[in-house]
C-alpha positions as CSV (number, residue, x, y, z in Angstrom):
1,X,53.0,93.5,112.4
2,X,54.0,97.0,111.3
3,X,55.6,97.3,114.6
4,X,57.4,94.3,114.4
5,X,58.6,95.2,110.7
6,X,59.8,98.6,112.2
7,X,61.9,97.1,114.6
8,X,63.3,94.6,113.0
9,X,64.5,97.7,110.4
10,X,66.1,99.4,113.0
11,X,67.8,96.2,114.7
12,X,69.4,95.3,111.0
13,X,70.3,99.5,110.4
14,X,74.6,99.6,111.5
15,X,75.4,102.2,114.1
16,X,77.5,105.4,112.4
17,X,80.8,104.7,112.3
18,X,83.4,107.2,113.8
19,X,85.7,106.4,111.8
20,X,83.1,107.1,108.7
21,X,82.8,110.6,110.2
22,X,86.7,111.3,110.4
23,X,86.7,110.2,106.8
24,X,83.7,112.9,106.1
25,X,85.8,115.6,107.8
26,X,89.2,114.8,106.0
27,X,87.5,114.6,102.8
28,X,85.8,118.2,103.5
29,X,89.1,119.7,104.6
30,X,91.1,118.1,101.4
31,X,88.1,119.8,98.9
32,X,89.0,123.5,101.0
33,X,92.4,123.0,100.9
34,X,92.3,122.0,97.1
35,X,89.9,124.9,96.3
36,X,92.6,127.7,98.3
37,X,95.9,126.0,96.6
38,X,94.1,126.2,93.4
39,X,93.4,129.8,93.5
40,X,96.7,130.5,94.8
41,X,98.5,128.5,91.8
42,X,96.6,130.6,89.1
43,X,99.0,133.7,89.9
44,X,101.8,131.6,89.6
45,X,101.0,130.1,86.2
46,X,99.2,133.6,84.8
47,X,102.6,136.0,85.3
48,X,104.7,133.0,83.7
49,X,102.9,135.3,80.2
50,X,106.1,137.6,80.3
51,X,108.9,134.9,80.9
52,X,111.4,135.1,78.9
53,X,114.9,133.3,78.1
54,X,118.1,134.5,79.9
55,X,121.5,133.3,80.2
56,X,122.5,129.5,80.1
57,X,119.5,129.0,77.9
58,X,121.1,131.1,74.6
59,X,124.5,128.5,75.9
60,X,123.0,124.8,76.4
61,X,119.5,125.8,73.9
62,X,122.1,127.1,71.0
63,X,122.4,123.5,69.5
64,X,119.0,122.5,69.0
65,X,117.7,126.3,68.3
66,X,120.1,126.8,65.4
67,X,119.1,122.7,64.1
68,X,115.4,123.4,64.4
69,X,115.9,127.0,62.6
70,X,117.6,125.4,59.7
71,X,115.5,122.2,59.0
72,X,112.7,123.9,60.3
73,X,111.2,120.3,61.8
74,X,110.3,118.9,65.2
75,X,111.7,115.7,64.4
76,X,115.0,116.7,63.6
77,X,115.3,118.1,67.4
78,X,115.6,114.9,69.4
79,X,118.4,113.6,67.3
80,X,120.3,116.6,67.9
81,X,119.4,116.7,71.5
82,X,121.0,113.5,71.9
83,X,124.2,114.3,70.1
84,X,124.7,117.3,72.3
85,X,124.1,115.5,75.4
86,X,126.6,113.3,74.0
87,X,129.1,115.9,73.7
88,X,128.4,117.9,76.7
89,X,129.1,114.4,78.5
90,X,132.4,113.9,76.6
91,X,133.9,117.9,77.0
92,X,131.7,119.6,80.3
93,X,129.0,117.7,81.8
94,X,128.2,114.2,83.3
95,X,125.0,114.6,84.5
96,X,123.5,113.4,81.3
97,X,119.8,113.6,82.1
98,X,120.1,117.5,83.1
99,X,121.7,117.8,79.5
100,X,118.9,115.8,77.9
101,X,116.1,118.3,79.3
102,X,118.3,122.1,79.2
103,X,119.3,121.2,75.4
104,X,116.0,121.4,74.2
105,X,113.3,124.5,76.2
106,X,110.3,125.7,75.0
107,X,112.1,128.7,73.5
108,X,113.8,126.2,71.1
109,X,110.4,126.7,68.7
110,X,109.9,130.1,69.4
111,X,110.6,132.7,72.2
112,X,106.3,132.5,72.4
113,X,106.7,129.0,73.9
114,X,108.5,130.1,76.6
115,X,105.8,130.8,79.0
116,X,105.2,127.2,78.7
117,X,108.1,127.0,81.0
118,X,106.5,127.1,84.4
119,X,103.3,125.1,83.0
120,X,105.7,122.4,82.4
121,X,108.0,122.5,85.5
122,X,105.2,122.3,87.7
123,X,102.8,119.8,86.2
124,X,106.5,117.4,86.7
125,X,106.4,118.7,90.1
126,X,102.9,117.7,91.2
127,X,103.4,114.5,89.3
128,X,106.3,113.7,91.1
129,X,105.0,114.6,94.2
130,X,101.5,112.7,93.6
131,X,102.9,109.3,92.4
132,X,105.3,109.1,95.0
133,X,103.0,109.9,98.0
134,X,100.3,107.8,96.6
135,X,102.8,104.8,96.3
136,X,104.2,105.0,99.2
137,X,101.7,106.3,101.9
138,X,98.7,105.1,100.3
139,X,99.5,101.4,98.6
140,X,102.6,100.8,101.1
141,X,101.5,101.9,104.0
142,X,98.2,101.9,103.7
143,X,97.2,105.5,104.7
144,X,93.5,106.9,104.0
145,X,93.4,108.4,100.8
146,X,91.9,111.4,101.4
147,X,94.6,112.3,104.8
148,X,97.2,111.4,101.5
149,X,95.5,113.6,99.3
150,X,95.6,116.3,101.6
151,X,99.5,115.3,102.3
152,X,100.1,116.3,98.6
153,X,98.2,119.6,98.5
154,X,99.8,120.8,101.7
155,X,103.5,119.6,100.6
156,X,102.8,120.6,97.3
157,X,102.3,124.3,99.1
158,X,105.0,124.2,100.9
159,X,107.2,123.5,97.7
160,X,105.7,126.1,95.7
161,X,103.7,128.6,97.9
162,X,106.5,128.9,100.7
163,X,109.9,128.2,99.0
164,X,111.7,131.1,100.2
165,X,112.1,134.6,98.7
166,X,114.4,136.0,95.5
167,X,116.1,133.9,92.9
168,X,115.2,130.3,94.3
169,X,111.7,131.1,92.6
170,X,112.9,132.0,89.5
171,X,115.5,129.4,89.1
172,X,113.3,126.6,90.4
173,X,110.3,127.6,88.1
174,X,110.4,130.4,85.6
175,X,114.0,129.8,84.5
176,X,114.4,126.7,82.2
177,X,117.8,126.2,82.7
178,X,117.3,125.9,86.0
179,X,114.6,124.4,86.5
180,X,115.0,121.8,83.8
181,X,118.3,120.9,85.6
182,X,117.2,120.8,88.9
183,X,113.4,120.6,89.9
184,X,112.6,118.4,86.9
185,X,115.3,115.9,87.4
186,X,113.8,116.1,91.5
187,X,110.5,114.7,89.9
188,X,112.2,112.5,88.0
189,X,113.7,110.6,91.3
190,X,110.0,110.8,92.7
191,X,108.6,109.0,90.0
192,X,111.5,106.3,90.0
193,X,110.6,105.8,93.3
194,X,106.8,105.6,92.9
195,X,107.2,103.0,90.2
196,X,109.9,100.8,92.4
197,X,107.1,100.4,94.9
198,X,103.9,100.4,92.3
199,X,106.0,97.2,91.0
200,X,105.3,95.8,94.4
201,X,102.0,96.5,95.6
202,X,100.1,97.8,92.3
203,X,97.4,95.5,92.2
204,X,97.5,93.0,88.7
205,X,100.5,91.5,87.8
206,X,100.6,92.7,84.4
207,X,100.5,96.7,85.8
208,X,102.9,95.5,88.2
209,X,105.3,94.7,85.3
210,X,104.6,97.5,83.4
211,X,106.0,99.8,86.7
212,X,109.2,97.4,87.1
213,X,109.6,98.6,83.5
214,X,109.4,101.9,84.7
215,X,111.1,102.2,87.8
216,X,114.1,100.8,85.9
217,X,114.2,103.5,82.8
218,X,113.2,106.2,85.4
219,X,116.0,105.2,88.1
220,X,118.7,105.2,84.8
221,X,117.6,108.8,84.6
222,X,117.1,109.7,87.6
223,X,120.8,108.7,88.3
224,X,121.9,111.1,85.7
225,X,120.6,113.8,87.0
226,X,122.3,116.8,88.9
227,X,124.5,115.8,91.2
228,X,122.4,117.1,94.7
229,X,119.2,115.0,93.2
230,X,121.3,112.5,92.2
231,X,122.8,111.5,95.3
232,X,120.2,111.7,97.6
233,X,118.1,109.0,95.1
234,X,121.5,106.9,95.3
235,X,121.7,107.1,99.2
236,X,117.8,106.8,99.3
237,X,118.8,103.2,97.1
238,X,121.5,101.9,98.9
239,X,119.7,101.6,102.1
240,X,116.6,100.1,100.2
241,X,118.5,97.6,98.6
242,X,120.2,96.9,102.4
243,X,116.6,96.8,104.0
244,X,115.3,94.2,101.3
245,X,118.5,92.0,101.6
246,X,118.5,92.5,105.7
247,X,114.3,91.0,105.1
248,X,115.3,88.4,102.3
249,X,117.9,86.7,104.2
250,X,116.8,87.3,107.3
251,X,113.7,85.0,106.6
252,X,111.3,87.5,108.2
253,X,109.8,88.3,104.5
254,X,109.2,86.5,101.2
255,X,110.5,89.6,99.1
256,X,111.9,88.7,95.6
257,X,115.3,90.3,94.7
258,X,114.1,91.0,91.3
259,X,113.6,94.5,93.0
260,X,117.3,95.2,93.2
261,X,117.2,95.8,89.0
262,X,115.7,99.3,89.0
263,X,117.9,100.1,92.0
264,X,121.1,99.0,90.1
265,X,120.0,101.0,87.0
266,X,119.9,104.2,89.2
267,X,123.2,103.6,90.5
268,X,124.5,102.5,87.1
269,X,123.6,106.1,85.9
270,X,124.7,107.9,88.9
271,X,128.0,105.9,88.0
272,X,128.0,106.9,84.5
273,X,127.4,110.2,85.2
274,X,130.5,110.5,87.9
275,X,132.9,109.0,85.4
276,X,132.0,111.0,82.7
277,X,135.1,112.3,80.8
278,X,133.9,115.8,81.3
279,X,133.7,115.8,84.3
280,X,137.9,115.6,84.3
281,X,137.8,118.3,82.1
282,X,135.3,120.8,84.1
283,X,137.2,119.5,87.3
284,X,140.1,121.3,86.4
285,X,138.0,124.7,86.7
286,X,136.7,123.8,90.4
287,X,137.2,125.4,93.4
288,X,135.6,123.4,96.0
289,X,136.4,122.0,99.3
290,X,137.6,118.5,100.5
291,X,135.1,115.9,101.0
292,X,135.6,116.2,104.6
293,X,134.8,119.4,104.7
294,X,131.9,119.5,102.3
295,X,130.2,116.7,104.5
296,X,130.7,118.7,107.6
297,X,129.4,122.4,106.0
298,X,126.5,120.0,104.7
299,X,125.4,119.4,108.2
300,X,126.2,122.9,109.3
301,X,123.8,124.3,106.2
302,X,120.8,121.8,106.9
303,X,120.5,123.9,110.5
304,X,121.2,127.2,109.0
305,X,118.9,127.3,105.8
306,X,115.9,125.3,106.0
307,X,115.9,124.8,109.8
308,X,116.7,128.3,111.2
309,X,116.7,130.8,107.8
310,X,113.9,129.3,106.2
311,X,111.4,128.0,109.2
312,X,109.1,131.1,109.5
313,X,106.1,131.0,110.9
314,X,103.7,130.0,108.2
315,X,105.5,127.0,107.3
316,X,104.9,126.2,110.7
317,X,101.2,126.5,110.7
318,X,100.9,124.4,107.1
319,X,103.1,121.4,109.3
320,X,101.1,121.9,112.0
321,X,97.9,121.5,110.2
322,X,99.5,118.4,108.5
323,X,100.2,116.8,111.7
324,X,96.3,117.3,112.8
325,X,95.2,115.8,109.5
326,X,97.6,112.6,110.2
327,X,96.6,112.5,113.8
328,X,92.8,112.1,112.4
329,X,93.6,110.0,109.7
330,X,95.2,107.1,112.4
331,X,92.1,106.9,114.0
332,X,90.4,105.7,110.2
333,X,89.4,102.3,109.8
334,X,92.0,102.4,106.6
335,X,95.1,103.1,108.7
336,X,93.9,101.1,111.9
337,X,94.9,97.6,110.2
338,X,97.1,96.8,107.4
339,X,100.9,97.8,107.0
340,X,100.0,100.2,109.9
341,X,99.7,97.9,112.2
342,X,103.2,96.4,112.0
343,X,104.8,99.6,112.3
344,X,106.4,100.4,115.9
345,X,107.0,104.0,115.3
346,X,109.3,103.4,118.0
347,X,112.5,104.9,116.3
348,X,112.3,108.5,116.1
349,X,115.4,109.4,117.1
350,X,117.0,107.5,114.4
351,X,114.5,108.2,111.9
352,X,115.4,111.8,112.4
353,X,119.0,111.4,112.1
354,X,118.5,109.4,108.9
355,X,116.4,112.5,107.1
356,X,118.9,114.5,108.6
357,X,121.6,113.1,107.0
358,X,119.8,112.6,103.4
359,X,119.0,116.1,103.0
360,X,122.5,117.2,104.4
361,X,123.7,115.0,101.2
362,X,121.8,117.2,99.0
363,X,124.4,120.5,98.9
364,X,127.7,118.2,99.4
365,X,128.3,117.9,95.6
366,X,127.6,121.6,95.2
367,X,130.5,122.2,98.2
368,X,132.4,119.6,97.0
369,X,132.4,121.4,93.6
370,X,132.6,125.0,93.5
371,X,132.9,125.7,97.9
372,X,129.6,127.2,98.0
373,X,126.0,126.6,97.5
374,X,124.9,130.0,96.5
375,X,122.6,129.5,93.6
376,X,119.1,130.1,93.5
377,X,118.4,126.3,91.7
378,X,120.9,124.8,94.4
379,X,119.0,126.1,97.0
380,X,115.7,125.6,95.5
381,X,116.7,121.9,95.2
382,X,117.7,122.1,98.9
383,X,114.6,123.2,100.0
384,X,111.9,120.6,98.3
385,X,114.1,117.6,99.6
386,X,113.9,119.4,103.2
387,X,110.2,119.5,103.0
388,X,109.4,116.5,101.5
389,X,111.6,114.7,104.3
390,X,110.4,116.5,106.6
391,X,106.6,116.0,106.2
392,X,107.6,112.4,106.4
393,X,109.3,112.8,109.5
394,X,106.3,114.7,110.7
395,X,104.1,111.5,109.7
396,X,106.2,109.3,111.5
397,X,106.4,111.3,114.4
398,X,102.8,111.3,115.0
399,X,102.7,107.9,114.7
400,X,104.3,107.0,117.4
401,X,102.5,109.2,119.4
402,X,99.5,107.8,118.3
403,X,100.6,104.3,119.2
404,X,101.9,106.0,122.3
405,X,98.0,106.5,123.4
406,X,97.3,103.8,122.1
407,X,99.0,101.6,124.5
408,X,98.2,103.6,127.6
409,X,94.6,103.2,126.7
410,X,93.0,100.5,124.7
411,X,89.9,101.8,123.5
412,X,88.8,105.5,123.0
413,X,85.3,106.0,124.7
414,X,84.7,102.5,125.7
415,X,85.4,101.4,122.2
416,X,83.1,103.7,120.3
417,X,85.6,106.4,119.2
418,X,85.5,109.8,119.1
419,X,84.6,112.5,116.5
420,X,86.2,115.2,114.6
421,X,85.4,117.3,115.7
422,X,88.2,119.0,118.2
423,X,90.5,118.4,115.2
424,X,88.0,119.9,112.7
425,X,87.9,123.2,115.3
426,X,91.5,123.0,115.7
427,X,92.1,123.3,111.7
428,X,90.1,126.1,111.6
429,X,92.3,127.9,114.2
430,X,95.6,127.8,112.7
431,X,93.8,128.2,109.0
432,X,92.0,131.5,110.9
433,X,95.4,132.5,112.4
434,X,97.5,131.6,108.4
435,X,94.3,134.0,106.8
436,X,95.3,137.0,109.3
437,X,98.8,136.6,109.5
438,X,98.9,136.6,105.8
439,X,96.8,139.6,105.3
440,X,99.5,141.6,107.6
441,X,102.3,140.1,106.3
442,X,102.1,140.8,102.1
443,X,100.9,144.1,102.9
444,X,104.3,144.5,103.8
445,X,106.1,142.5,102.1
446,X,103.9,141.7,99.4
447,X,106.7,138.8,98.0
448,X,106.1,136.4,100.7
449,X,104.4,134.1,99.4
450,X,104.6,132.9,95.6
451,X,101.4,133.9,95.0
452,X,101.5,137.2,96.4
453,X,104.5,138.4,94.3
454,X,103.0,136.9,90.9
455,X,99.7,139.1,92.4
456,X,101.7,142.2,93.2
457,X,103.8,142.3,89.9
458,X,100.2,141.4,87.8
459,X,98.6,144.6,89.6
460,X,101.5,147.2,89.6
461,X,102.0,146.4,85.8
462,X,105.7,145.4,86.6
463,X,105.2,142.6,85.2
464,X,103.1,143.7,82.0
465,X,106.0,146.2,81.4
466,X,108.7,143.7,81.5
467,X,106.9,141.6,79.1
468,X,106.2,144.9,76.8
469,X,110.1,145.6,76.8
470,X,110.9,142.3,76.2
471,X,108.9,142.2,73.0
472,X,110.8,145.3,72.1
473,X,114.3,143.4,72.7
474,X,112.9,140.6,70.6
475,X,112.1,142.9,67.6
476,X,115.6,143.8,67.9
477,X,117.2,140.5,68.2
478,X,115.3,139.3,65.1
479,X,116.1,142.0,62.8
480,X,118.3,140.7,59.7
481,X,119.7,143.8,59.3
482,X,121.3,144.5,62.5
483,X,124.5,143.2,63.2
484,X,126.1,145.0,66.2
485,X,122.8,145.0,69.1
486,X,122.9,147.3,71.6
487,X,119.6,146.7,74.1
488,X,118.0,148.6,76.1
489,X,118.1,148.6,79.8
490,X,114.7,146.8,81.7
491,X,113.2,149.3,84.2
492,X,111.8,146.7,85.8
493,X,112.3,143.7,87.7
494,X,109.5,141.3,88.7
495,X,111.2,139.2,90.6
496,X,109.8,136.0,90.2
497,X,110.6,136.6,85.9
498,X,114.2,138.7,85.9
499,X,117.0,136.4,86.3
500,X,120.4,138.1,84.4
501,X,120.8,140.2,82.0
502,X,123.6,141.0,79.3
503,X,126.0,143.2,80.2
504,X,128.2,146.4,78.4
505,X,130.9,144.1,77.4
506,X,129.9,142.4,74.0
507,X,133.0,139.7,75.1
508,X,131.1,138.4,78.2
509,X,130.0,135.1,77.6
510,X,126.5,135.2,78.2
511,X,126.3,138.2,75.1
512,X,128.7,135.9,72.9
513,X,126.1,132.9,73.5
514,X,123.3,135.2,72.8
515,X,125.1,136.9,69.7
516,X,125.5,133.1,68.7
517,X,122.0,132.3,68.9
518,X,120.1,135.2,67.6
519,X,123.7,135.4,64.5
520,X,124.7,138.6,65.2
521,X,128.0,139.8,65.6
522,X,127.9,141.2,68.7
523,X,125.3,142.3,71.4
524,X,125.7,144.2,74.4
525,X,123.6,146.5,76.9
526,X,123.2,149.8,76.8
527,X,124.8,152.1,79.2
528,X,123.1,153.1,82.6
């Protein structure tokens, strides 16, 4: 009897899954990856102690500084916000929703609040980034959860860890005025985008409402944002709006048009932004190429910056590793059925063109405008659209590899699958080969990654003395009885933290903006 109770026990106890085990493994790999990108954020975050404001901030923060000085109340800031957006829109600027967040920093209620600056740009970033690639890999497509989670911690590294060297860093994350104007307003088309497809596949119908709420206030904004954000959200539209009519009319879907209202509202601010009347008036000023041309150096810079200046050899490894963890998670039992299984994959040449072509968009305003796409935020902006489109690519890529084996053999191991475990090896490898290559390469050039130059600054007291002389500045700047400030020169220059300085000549206008917001009559630097 025993016996028989044994075996029946066994008989009714389901084989180990494969696929079970590949989810094991990814979830292992996303907790290591989590625990490395953690440590290497901390750096980042810790030297963002000695920021400090610089240039355009004194300009487009002198409004609401001076409002909230005089009433000495938080809620008197947003009205004023809004009636210099207002007038930035009428006399310089169009892109409304860049006004809206550069008005108003952190150093509005107190220089102290400025190292708030890099909390707050990247928390946007990794919301962005998270919503997005959960609504779109994970509820639309259907991927594992854990390969999407990874997704976002290795894009998310890219972004941050690996955007290239010198003022991109500053500009993208330490420099409110550029980083309010460009990386937030990038995490503002994310989110737009996240909510458009929440509105479709979030589960209950009243969250499913509450996104298309979203998706439509978000899309209004994210339309107003810069112009090399704002563009690539509007192309990104158009050719959403064109697939769901191609599906609705074409009878091979029932898909309700009510989608197209979140897509209009982005392109009714991207319209309201182009038209604005100051836009005219700031025209006047430009020196920038002819569309023609500005489409054609857009192509020629997607090769020549992140394709051939910026590829190096650790973003390789990070995409490499990406495109193991996708491989593993199309064998999961998750990706297997579902939206997965109507994909073809079976277009990568055109899916390559079409990324192509939408981060090419990204620097044609900035051509079109001024004839060059110099600045630190410009290129920072180029560089997260690169890599998000390009992990994308990378995704889709493998996919039709995948399905590529798939056809040529039906099963794997007579049906029962295989395990991790080359993968798993294969991870460690390039993660071996990232650890060693790293060590050699910030020893000499200890700004390589992110992390690394918050590290070096934090231990060579760079950093510590920048924010020690800055403090010194301040005392200045803040003393009533000084009218005529002469400051002294920095001696040092972190360089994720320095961005300009004032100059000799008290009429430049970044000292006249300063003298403005600190009221005194002039300010200048001293003398070499």
């Amino acid at each position: 009897m025993k016996g028989n109770m044994k075996i029946k026990r066994q008989s009714n106890t389901p084989e180990p899954s494969f696929l079970e085990g590949d989810d094991r493994c990814i979830r292992r790999i996303f907790f290591c990856l989590s625990a490395v990108y953690i440590l290497l954020l901390i750096p980042v975050l810790l030297i963002g102690r000695y920021d400090v404001p610089s240039a355009d901030d004194f300009s487009m923060g002198l409004g609401t500084r001076l409002t909230y000085e005089a009433t000495g109340s938080v809620l008197a800031v947003p009205g004023k916000v809004l009636s210099e957006t207002v007038r930035y829109y009428r006399t310089w600027i169009g892109y409304f929703t860049s006004c809206l967040f550069t008005t108003v920093s952190p150093a509005t209620f107190g220089e102290k609040w400025y190292v708030l600056t890099p909390v707050i740009i990247l928390l946007a970033l990794h919301l962005g980034v998270a919503a997005f690639l959960y609504a779109l890999m994970e509820k639309a497509l259907g991927m594992n959860r854990w390969v999407r989670r990874c997704m976002t911690v290795l894009m998310l590294l890219l972004m941050i860890q690996l955007m290239p060297e010198g003022s991109l860093r500053v500009e993208a994350f330490y420099w409110w005025s550029g980083a309010g104007n460009y990386t937030l307003t990038f995490a503002v088309g994310l989110l737009y985008l996240a909510f458009l497809l929440l509105a479709a596949y979030a589960g209950r119908e009243k969250i499913r409402t509450l996104f298309f709420i979203l998706a439509c206030v978000f899309g209004f904004f994210a339309g107003g944002g810069n112009y090399l954000s704002s563009l690539s959200w509007a192309i990104v539209t158009v050719l959403l709006g064109a697939a769901l009519l191609l599906v609705r009319f074409g009878k091979r879907g029932d898909i309700s048009l009510r989608f197209l209202l979140p897509m209009a509202f982005l392109l009714a601010g991207f319209a309201a932004s182009c038209l604005a009347p100051g836009n005219r008036i700031r025209g006047g000023e430009a020196e920038g190429f002819g569309a023609v041309k500005a489409v054609l150096l857009s192509l020629y810079y997607t090769l020549s910056y992140p394709l051939n200046q910026w590829m190096n050899w650790a973003v390789l490894l990070v995409l490499a590793t990406l495109a193991v963890i996708f491989w593993m998670g199309f064998q999961t039992d998750r990706n297997a059925g579902g939206a997965f299984s109507r994909l073809t994959f079976a277009f990568p040449f055109q899916a390559a063109v079409l990324g192509y072509g939408i981060v090419s968009a990204v620097v044609t305003p900035a051509l079109f405008a001024q004839g060059n796409m110099d600045a630190g935020r410009i290129q920072s902006t180029f560089w997260l659209h690169a890599v998000l489109v390009l992990a994308l690519l990378e995704w889709y890529l493998v996919g039709g590899l995948y399905k590529a084996r798939q056809e040529h053999k039906e099963t794997c191991d007579g049906g029962k699958g295989t395990d991790c475990r080359r993968e798993v090896l294969l991870i460690r490898g390039l993660a071996l080969f990232l650890v060693v290559f790293s060590l050699l390469t910030v020893k000499a050039d200890p700004d390589f990654y992110t992390a690394s130059s918050a590290v070096s600054a934090l231990l060579d007291g760079s950093a510590v003395q920048y924010g020690k002389e800055s403090k010194e500045r301040l005392l200045l700047l803040q003393d009533p009885e000084a009218e005529d400030v002469v400051l002294p020169r920095y001696t040092v220059h972190p360089q994720l933290l320095y961005f300009a300085d004032v100059s000799e000549d008290p009429e430049d206008w970044a000292n006249q903006k300063m003298s403005d917001y600190y009221g005194k009559r002039s300010i200048r630097g001293a003398g070499q």
